[in-house]
NUGU-709824 format. One record per atom (N, C-alpha, C): x, y, z. Coordinates in steps of 0.001 Angstrom, whole numbers, plus 500000, padded with zeros to 6 digits. Each point is the difference from the previous one (the first is absolute). Layout:
N
XYZ
...
% end
This chain:
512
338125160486941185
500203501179500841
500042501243499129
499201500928500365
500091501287499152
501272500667499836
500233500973499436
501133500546499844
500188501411500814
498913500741499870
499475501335500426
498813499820501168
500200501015501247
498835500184500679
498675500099499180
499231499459501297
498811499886499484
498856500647500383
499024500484499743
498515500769500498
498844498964499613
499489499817501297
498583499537499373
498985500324499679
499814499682499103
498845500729498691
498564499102500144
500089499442500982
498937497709499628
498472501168500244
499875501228500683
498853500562500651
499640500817498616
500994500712500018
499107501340498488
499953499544498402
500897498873500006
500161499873498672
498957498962499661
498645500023500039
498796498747499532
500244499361498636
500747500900498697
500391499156499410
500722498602499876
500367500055501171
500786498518500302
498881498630499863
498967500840500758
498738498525499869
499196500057498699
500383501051499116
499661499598498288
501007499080499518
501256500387500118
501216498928499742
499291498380500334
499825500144500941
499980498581500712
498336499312499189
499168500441500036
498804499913499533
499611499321498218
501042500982499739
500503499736498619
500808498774499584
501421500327500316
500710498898499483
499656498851500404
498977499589501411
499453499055500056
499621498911498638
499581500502499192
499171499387499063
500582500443498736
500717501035499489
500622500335498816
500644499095499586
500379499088500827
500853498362499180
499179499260499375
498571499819500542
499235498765499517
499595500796498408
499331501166500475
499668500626498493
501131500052498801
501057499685500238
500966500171498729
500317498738499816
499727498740501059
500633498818499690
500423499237498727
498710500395499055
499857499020498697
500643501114499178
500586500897499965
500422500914498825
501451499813500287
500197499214499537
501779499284499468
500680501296499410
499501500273499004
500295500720498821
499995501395501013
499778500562500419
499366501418500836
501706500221501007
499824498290500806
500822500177501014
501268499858499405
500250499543499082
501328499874499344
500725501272499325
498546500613499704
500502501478499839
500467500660501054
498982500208500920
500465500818500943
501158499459500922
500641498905500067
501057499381500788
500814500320498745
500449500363498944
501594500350499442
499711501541499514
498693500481500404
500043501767500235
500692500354501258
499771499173500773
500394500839501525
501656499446500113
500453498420499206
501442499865500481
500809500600498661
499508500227498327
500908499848498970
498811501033499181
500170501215500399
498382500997499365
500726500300498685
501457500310500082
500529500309498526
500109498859498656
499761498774500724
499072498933498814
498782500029499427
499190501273500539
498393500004499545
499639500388499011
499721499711499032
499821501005498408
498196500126499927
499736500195499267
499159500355498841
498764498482500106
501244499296499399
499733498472499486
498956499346501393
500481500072500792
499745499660501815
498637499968500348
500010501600499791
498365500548500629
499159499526498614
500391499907498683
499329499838499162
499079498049500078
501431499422500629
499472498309499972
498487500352501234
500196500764500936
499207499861501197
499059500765499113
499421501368499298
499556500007498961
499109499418499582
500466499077499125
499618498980498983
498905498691500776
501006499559501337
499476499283500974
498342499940500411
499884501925500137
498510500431500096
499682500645501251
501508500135500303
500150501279501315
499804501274499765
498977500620500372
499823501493499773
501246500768500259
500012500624499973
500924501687499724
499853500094501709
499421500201500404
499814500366501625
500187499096500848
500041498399499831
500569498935500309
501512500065499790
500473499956498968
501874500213499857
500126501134500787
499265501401500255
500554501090500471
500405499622501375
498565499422500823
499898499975500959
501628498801500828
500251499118498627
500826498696500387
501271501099500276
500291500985499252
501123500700499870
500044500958501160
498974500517500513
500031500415501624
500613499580500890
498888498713500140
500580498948500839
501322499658500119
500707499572498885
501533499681499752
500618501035500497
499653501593500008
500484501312500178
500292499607501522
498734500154500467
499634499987501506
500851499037500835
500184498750499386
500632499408500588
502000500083500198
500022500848499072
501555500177499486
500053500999501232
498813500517499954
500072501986501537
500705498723500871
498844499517500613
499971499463500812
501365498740500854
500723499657498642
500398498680500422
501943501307500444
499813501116499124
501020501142499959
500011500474501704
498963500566500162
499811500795501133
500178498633501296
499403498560500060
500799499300500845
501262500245499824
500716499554499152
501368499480500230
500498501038500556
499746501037499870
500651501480500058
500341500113501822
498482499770500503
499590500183501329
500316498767500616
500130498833499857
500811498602500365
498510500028500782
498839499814499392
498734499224500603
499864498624500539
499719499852500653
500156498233500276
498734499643499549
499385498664499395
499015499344499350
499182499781501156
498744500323499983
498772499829500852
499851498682500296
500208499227498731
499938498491500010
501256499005500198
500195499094500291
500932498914499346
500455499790498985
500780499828499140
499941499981498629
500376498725499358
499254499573499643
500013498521499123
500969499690499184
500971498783500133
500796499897498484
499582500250499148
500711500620499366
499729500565498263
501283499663499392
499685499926498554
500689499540499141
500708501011499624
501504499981499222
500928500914500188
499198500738498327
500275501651500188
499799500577498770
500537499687498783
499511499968499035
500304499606498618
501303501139499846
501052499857499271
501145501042499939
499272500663498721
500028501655500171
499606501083498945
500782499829499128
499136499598498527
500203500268498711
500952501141499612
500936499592499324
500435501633499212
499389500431499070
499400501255500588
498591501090499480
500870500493498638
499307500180499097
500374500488498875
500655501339500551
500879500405498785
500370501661500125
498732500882499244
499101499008499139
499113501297499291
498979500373500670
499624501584499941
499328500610500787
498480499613499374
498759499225500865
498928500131499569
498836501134500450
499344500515499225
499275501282500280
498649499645499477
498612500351500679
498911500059499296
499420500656499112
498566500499501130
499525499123501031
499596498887499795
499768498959500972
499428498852499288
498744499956500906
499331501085500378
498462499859500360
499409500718499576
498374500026500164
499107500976499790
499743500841501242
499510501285499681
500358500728501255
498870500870499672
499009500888501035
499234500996499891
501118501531500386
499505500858499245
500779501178499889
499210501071501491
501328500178500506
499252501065501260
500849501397500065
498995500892500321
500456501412499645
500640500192501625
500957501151499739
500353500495501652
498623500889500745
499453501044498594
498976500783500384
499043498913500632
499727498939500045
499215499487500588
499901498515500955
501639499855499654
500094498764501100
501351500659500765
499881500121501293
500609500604500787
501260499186500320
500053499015500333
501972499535499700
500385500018499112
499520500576498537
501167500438498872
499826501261500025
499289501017500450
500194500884500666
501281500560500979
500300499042501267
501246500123500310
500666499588499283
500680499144499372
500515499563499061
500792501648499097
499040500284499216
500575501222499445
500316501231500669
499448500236501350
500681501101500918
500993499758500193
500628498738500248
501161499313500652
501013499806498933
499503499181499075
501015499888498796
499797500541498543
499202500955499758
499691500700498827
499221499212499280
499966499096500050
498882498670498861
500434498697500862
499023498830499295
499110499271500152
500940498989499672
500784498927500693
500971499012498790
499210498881499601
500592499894499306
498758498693499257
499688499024501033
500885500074500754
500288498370500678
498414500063500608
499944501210500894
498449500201500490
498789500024498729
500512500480499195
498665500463498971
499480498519499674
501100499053499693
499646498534499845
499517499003500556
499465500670501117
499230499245501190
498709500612499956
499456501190498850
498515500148500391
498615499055500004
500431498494499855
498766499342500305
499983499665501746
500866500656500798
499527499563501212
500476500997501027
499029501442499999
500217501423500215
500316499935501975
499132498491500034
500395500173501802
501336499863500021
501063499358499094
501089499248500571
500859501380499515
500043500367499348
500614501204499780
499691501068500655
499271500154500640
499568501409501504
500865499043500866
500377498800500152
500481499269501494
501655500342499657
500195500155498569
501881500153499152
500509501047500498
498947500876499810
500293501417499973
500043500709501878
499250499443500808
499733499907501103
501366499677500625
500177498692499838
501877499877500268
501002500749499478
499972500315498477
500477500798499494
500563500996500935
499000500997500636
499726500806500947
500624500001500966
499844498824500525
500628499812501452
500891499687500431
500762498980498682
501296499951500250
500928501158499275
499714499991498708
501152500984499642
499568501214499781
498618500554499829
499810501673499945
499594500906501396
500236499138500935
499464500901501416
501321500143500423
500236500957501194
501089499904500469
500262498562501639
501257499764500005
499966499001500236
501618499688501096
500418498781500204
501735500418500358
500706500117499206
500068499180498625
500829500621498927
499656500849499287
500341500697499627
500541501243498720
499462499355499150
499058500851498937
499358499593498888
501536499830498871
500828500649499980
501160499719499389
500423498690500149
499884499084501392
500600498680500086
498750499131499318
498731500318500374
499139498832499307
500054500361498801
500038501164499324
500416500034498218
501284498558499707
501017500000500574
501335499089499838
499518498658500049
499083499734501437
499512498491499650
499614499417499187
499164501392499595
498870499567499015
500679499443499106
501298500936498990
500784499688498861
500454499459500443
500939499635501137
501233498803499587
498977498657500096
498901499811500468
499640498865500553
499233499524498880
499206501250498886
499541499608498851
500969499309499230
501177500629500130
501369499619498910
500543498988500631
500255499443501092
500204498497500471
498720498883499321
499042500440499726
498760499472500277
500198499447498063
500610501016499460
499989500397498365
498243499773499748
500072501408500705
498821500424499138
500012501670499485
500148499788498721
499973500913499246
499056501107500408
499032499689500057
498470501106499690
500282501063501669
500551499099500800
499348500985500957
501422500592500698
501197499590499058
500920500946500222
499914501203499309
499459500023498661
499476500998499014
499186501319501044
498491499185500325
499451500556500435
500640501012501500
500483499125500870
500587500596500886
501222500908500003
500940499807499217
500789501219499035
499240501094499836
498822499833499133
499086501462499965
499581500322500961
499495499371501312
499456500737500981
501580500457501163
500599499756499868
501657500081500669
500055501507499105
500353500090498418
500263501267499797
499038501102499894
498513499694500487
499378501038500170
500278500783501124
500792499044501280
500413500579501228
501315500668500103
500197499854498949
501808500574499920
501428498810499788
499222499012499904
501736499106499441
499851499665498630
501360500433499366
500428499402498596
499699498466499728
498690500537498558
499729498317500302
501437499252499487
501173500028499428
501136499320499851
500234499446501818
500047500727500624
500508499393501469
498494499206500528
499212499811499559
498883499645500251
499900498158499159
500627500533498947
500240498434499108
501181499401500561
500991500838500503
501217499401500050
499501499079501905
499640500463500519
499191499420501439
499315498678499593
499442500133499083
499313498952499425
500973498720499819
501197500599499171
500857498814499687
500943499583501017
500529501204500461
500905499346500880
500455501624500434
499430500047501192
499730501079501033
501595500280500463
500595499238500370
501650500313500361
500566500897498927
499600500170499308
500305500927498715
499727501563500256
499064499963500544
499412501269500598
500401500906501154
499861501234500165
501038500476500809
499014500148501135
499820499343501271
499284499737500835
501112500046501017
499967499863501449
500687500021501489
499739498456499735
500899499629501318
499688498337499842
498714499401500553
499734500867501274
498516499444500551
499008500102498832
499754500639498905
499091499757499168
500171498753498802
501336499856500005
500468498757499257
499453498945500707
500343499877501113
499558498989501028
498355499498499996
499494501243499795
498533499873500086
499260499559498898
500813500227499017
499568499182498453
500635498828500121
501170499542500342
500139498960500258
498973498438501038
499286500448500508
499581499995501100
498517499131499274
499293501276499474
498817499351498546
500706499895499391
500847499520498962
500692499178499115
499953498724500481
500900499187500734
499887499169501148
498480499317500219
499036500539500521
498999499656500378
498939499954498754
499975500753498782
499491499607498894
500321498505499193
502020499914499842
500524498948499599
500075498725500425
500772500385501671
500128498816500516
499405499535501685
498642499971499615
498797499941501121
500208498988501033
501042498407499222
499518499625501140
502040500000500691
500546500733499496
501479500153500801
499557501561501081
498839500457499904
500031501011500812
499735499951501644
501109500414500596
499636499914501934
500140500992500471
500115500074501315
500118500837501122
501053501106499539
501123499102499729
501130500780499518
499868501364499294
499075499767498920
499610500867498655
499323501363500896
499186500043500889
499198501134500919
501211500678500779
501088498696500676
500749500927501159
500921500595498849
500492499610498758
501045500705499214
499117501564499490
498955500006500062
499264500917499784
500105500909501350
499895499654500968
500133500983501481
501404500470500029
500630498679500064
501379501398499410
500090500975498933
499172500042499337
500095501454499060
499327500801500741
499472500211500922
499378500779500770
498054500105499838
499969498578499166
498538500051499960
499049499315501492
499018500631500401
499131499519500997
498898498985499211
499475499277501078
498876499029499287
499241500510499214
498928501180500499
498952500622498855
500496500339498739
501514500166499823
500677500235498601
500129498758499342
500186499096500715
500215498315499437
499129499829499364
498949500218501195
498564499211499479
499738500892499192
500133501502499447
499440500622498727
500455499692499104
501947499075499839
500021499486498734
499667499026499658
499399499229501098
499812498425499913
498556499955499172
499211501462500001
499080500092499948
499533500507498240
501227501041500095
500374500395498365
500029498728499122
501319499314500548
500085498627499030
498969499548500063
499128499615500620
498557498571499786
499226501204499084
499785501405499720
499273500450499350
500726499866498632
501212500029499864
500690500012498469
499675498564499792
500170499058500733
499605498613499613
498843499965499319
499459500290500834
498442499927499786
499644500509498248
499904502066500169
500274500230499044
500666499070498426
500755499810500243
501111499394498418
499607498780500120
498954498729501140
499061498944499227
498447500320499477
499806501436500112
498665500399499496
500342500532498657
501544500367499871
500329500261498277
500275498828499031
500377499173500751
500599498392499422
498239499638499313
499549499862501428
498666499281499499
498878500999499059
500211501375499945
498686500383499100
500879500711498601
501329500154499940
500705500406498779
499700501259499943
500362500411500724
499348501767500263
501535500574499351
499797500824498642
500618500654498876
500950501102500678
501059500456500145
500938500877500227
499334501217499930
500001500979500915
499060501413499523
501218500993499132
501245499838500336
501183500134499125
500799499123499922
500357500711498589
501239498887499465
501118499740500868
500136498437500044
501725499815500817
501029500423499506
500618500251500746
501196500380499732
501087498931499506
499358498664500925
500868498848500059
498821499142500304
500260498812500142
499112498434500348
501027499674501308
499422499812500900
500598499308501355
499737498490500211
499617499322498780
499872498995499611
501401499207499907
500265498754500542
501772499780499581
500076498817500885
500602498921499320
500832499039500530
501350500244500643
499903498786500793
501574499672500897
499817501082500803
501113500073500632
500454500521501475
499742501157500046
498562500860500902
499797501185500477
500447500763500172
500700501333499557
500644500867500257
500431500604501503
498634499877500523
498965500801501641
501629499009500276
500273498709500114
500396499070500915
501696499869499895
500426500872499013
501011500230499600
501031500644501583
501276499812499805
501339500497500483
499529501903500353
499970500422501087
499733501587500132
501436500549500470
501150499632499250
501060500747499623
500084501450499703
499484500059498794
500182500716499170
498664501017499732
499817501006501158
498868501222499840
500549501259500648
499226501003499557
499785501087500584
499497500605501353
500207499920500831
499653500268501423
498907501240500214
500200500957499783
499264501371500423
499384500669498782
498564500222500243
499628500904498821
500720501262499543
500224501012499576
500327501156499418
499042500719500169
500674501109500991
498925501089499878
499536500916499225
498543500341499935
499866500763498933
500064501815500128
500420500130499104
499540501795500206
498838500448499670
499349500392500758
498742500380499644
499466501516500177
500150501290499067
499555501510500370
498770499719500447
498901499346500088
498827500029500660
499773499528501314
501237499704501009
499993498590501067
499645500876500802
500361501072500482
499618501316501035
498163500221500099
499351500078498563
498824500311500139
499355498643500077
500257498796499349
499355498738500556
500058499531500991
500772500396501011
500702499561501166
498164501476501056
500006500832499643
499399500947500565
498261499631499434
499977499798498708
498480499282499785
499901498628500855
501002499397500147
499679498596500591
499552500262501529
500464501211500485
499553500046501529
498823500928499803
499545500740498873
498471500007500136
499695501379499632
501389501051499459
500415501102499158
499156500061498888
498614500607500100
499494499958498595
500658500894499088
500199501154500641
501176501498499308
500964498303498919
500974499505500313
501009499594500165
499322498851498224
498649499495500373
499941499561499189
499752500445498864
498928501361499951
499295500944499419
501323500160498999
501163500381500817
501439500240498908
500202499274498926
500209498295500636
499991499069499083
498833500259498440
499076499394500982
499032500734498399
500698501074499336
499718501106500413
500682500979498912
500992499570499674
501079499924500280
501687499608499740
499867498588498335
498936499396500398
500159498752499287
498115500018498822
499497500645500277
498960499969499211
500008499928498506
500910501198499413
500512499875498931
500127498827498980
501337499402500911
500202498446499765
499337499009499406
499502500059501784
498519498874499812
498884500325498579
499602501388500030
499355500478498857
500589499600498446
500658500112499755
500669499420499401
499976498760499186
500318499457500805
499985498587500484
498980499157499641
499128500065500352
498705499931500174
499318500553498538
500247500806499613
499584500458498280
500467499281499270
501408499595500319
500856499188498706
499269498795500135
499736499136500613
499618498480500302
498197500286499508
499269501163500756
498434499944499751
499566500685498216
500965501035499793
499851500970498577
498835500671500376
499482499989501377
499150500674499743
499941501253501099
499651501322500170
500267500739501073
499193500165500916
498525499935499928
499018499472501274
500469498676500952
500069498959499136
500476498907500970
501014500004500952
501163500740499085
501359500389500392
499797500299501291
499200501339500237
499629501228501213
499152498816500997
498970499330499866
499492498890500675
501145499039500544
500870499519499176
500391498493500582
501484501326500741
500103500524499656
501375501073500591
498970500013501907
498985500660499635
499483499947501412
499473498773501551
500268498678498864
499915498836500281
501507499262500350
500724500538499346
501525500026500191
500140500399501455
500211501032500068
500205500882501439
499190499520501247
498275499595499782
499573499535500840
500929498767500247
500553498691499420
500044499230499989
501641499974501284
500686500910499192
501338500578500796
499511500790501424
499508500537499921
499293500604501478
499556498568501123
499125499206499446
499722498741500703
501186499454500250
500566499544499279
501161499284500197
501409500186500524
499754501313500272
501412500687500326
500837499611500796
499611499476501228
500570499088501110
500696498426499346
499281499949499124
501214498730499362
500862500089499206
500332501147499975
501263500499498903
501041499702500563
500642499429499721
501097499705501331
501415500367499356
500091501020498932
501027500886499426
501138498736498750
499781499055500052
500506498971498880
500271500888498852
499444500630499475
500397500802498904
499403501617500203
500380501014498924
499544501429499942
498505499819500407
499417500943500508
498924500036500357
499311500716498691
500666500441499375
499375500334498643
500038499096498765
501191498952500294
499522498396499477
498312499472499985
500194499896501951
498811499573499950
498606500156499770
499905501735500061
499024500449499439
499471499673498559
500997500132499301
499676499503498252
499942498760499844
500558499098501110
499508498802500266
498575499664499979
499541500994500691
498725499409500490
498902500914499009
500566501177499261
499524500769498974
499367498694498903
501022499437499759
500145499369498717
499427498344500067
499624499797501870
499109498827499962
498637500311499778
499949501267500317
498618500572500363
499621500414498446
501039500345499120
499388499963498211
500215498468499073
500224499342500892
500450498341499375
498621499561500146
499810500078501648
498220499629499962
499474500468499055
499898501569499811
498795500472499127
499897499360498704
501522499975499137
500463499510498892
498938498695499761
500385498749500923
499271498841500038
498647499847500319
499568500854500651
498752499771499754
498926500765498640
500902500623499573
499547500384498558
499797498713498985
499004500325498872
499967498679498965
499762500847498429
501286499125499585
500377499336499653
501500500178501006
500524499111500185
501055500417501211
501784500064499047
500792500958500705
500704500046499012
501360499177501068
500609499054499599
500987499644501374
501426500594500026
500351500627501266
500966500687500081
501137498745500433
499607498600499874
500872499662500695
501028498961498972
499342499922499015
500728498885498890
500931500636499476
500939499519499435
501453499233499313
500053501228499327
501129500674499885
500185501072498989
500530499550498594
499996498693500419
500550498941498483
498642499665498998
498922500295500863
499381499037498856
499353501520498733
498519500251500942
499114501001499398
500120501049499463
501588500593500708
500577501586498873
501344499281499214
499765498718499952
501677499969499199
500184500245498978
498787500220499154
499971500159498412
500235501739499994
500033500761500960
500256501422500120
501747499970499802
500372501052498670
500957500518499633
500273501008499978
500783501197500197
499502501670499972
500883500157498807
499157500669499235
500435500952498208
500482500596499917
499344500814501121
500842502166499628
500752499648501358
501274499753499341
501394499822500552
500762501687499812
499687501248499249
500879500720499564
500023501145501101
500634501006500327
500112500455501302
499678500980499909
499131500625501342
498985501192499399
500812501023500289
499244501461499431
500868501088499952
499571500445501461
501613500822500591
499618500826501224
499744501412499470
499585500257498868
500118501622499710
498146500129500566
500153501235500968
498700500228500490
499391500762498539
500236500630499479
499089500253499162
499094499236499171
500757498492499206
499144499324499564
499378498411501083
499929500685501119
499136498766501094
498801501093500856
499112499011500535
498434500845500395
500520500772501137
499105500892499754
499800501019501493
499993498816501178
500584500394501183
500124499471501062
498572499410500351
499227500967500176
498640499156500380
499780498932499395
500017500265498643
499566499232498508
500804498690500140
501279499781500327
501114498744500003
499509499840501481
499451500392500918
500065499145501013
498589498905500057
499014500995499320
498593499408499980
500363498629499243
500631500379498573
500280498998499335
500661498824500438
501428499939501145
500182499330500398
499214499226500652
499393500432500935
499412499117501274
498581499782498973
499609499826498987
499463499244499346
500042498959499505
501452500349499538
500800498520499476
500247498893501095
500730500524501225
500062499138500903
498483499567500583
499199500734500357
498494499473499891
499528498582498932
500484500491498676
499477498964499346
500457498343500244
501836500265501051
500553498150499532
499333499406500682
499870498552499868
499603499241500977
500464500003501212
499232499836500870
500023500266501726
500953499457500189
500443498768500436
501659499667500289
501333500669499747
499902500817498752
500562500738499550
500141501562501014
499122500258499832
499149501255500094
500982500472500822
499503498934501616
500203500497501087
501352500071500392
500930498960499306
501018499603500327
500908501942499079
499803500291498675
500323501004499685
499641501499500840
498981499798500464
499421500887501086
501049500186501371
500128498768500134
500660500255501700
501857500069499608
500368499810498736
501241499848499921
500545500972499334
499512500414498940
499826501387499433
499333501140500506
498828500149499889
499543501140501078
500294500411501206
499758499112500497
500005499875501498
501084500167500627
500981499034499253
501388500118500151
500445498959501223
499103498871500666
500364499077501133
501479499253499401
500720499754500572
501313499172499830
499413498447499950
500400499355498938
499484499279499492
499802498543500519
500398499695501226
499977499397501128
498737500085500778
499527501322500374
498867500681500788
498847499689498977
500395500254498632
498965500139499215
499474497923499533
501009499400500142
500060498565499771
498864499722501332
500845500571501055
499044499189501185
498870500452499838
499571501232499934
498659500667500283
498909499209499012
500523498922498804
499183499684499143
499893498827499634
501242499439501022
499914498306500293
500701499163499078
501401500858499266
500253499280499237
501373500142500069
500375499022499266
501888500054500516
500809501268499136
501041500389500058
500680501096499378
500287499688498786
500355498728499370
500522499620498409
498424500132499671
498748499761500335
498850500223499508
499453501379499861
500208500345501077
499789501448499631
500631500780498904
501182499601500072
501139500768498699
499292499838499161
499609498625499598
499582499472498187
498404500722499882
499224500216501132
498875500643499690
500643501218499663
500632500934500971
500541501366499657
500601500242498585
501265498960499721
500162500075498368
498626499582499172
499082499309500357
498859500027499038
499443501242499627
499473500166501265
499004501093500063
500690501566499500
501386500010500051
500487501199499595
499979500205498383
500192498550499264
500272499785498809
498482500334499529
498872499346500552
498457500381499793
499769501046499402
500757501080501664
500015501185500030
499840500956498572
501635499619500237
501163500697498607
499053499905498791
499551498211499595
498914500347499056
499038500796500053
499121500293500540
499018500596500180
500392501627499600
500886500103500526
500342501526499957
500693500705498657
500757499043499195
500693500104499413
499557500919498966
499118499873499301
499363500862499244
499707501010500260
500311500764501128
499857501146500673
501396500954500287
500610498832499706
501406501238500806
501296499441498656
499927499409499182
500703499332499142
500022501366499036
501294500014499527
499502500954498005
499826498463499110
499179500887499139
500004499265498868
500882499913499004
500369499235498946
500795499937499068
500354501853499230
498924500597499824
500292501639499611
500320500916501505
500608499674500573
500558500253501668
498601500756500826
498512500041499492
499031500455500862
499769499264501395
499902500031500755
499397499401501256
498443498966499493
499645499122500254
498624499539499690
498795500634500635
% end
């Protein structure tokens, strides 16, 4: 018995008689590939067991690259699919035959495996149109898609859903399918696409910290309870598929959700499913660094005692909420302000990360378009001038990466500058006479800061210059606040070197 009213679809939807047409015969063709099906049966029940090693035996076997891809679809497809029943309490078309009870899931390692482990054709946005949306929508391209370019139809069909469930408008709030997405990735422990979805969460305005912390254990987070409920809800139906009933939908109507809201999370979860067995199976690489591994034995956090949380978000203050509130109903005056008010910034911004000032003025104007489109999904989570440099600084991350030799803004501040020590420790003179003419010390400065490396750069840019509180400036750049500090003490120390010879006396008390 279903769970939710129903519409019949048996007349417009003809895909149903491809379904049927198909799986007809998709059993006999895989019959003899032991090796194939064994993969794809502990991708779809135990995907965080899949390494490297896996796709390599099938590999070796003499399975093409587009054969494993295609097995890893399938496994995908079927995870949508077997999600979105339980969700909707479908009843089986057929009878269902004894079957033998499931093998009990392995305990999956805690280590995180990463690729890729396929071959893949490279596709541009300028010319294949679902990574096209892709970067309107989320500033770049995540690997997870890029790692599927040997089979360009199945990725126009990703992106297509993509679309329909979580980027159109819909009954839930793009804010609630952001939450599924993470807590259900982080029930799921999958690393990659809590990462990923963190970045597309703080391009819209939430701190990716409350974005990770959803991930782990959402009661932590300062949410109302009906939204607790609703992560609870996909938690549940990701974990424990076959304890899910009737019950689970009507505890949902008492939060005041209607069916079309059900069915949009029922619908979210089978896409995160889906999603995080197409990362299991192709090893599609982090587009940033974790913060953490959601990788982990024993007892689930998601499933834990909800004692002990925060009830209500905190409101924010925002000096811009008057004129976003007036662009959102269609105030171009209102927005026109914004630009001016915040151009600067963004300009800024945008120089420190590019070094260069044409691009700057380009991706600054790509910025604003991007905030103009999107404006209706701002849904005030943080400063609206957060989010702008938010989306400033995705929009110079792209540019960054697609440059070559590529420089990465996203690795370890432990490894590649650790051999950096700063010398000229001695403290410069404030006597204006022996330091440059104002013009002269400022050119000079913003040279120096020009020269550090980009991670640096920007982070000294928005915290020093700019002056964002270092929270605003953490979120806007996707990184936690103790990280930001240690770039800021880097990059200042950089600084200090760089300059030092300029504003220091020398041993005979001259200025250098």
């Amino acid at each position: 018995m279903g769970y939710l009213r129903e519409v019949d679809a048996s007349l417009s939807f003809q895909s149903f008689a491809t379904f049927r047409e198909h799986f007809g015969f998709v059993s006999k063709q895989w019959g003899a590939q032991t090796d194939l099906l064994d993969f794809a049966v502990r991708l779809g029940s135990q995907g965080t067991s899949i390494s490297s090693e896996d796709v390599g035996r099938l590999l070796g076997a003499g399975l093409s690259d587009e054969a494993v891809l295609e097995a890893v679809l399938v496994a995908a497809w079927a995870n949508f699919c077997s999600t979105l029943s339980t969700g909707i309490g479908t009843e089986p078309d057929f009878a269902l035959p004894g079957l033998p009870a499931s093998p009990a899931d392995s305990q999956s390692s805690t280590h995180e495996c990463w690729g890729p482990y396929l071959k893949t054709v490279p596709l541009r946005p300028a010319e294949f149109a679902p990574f096209a949306i892709l970067v309107d929508h989320f500033g770049f391209v995540p690997s997870l898609f890029r790692s599927q370019g040997l089979r360009p139809d199945a990725l126009a069909a990703e992106v297509s859903a993509l679309q329909a469930i979580l980027l159109t408008g819909s009954a839930l709030k793009r804010a609630q399918k952001e939450g599924i997405l993470l807590a259900a990735s982080g029930a799921n422990q999958n690393t990659y696409c809590v990462v990923v979805f963190a970045e597309v969460s703080g391009a819209l305005g939430t701190p990716v910290e409350d974005s990770y912390q959803t991930a782990m254990d959402h009661r932590q987070v300062a949410l109302v309870e009906s939204e607790h409920a609703l992560l609870d809800f996909a938690i549940k139906l990701i974990l424990e598929p076959a304890g899910f009933t009737q019950q689970d939908v009507d505890l949902l109507r008492t939060q005041g959700f209607n069916d079309e809201q059900v069915l949009d999370a029922v619908a979210v979860t089978a896409l995160t499913r889906f999603l995080n067995t197409v990362q299991w199976g192709v090893g599609a690489v982090p587009d940033f660094a974790p913060r953490q591994s959601f990788r982990r034995a024993g007892k689930n956090p998601h499933l834990s005692s909800t004692e002990s949380r925060r009830t209500q978000r905190e409101e924010i203050s925002d000096p811009d909420a008057g004129l976003v509130e007036k662009a959102k109903s269609g105030d171009l005056d209102a927005f026109q302000a914004l630009v001016e008010r915040h151009s600067k910034r963004v300009y800024r911004t945008l120089l420190g990360l590019l070094g260069d000032a044409d691009q700057a003025r380009d991706a600054m104007q790509d910025t604003f378009l991007k905030a103009f489109q999107h404006l209706g999904g701002f849904e005030s989570r943080s400063k609206f001038c957060t989010w702008l440099v938010t989306i400033a600084s995705n929009t110079g991350l792209q540019l960054l990466r697609e440059r070559r030799p590529i420089e990465s803004l996203d690795s370890s501040d432990s490894e590649s500058d650790e051999a950096f020590r700063p010398r000229q420790i001695r403290a410069w003179t404030e006597n204006p006479e022996q330091m440059y003419a104002q013009t002269e010390r400022r050119a000079l400065v913003e040279r120096a800061v020009l020269a550090l490396p980009a991670k640096y750069r920007v982070v000294v840019l928005l915290r020093d210059i700019e002056q964002l509180p270092a929270e605003e400036a953490a979120a806007a750049l996707g990184l936690g606040v103790p990280a930001l500090k240690s770039r800021l003490l880097r990059g200042r120390l950089m600084l200090r070197e760089a300059l030092a010879p300029h504003f220091m006396k020398n041993p005979k008390g001259v200025s250098a």
